[in-house]
N, C-alpha and C positions, 0 to 999 in steps of 0.2 A: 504494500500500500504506500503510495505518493502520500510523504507526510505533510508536504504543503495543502494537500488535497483536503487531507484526514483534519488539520488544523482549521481548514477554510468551512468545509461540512460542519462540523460540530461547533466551531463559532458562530454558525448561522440559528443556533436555538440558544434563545434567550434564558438568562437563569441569574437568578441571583447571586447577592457577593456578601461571603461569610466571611470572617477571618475567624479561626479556630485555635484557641488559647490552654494556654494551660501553664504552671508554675514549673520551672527546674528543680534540682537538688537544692540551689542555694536561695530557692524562694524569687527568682526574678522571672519575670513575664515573660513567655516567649512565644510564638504561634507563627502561624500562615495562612495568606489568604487563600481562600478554596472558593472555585465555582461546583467544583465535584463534588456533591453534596446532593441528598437523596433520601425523603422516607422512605422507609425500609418497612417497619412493621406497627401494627396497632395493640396488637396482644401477643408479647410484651412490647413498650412503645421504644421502637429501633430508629435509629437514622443512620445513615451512613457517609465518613467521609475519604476520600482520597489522596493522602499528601505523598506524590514522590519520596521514592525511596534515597534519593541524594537532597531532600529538604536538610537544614541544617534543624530545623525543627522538628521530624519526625523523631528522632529516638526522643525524644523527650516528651512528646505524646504520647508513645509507646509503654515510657519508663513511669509515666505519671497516673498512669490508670484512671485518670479525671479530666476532662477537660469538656469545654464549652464552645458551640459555637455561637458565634456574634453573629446575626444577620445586619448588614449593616443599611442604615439611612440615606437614604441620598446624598446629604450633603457631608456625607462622612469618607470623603475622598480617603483625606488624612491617614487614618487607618488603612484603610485599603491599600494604600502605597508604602505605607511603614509597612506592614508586616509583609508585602510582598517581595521587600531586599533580603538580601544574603549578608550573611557575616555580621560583621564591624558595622556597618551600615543598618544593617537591622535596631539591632542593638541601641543604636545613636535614636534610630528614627521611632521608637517605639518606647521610649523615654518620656517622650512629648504626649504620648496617646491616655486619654483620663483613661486609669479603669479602677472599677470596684471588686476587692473580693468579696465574695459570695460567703454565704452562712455555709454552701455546700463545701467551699473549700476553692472554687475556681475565680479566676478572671474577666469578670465580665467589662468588654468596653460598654462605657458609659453614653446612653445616647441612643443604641443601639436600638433598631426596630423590636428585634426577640431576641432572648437567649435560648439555650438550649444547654443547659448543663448532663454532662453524662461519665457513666464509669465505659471504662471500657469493658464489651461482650465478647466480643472476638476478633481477629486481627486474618485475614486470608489475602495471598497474594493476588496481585493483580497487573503482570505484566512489568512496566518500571514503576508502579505505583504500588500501593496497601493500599488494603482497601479496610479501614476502620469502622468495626459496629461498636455504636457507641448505645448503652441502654439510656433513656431520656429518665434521670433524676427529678428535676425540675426544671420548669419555664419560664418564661414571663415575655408578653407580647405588650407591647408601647402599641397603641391602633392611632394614635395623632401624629405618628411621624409616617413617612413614606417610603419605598425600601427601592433603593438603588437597583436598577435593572442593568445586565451586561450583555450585548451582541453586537458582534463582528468588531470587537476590538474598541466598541464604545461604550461609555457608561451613563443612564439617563434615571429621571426622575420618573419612577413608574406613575408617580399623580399627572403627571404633563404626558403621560401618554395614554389614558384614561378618559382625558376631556374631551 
């Protein structure tokens, strides 16, 4: 498969933008932005998410057995683009991002449309990705903010595409 194909196809459906959070060993925040994100199941309530297996953030998602996803707001570029660097840069750019810890134990950005706190269920590979089920803990959906939409490499305001 032509991967510019593969990139160009699967960018043409629309999907929201999470960035998916969770604490290291020494207690600092760390995550990645995921559009690979997916209900999975209602009984028990499953979702699932996808982070490359060369993320600098995946073993600690792994290692952390907790984490959350952030679905993020429209105007919450910000995030979306910190947590989407690598390394040193990450690190810098996600300094700056408010987030609250959770009574659950996790990192929720502040702002954020819904959370989605969860343990991890099971972990099965998926090509250069993981593919993470994550059991849904607890939630919480904000319905007065608007949640950022992403296709073909642009990001809009799902309420301005609604009217």
């Amino acid at each position: 498969m032509n991967e510019d194909l593969y990139k160009q196809v699967l960018g043409s459906f629309p999907s929201g933008v999470t960035v998916v959070t969770a604490y290291d060993d020494d207690g600092a925040v760390t995550g990645l932005t995921a559009s690979a994100f997916s209900a999975l199941s209602m009984d028990p309530a499953l979702v699932l998410v996808c982070p490359n297996y060369s993320s600098d953030s995946y073993p600690v998602l792994r290692e952390a057995s907790r984490f959350a996803i952030n679905i993020l707001a429209a105007d919450q570029t910000g995030p979306c683009f910190a947590f989407a660097k690598k390394g040193e840069a990450k690190t810098a750019a996600i300094a700056d991002v408010a987030v609250t810890r959770s009574e659950f134990g996790t990192p929720l950005i502040d702002g954020a449309v819904a959370t989605i706190e969860c343990s991890l269920w099971k972990e099965y590979e998926g090509g250069d990705h993981a593919i993470l089920i994550g059991k849904m803990e607890q939630a919480n959906v904000n319905e007065a903010r608007s949640p950022m939409v992403y296709c073909r490499g642009k990001m809009a305001d799902w309420a301005t595409l609604t009217d």
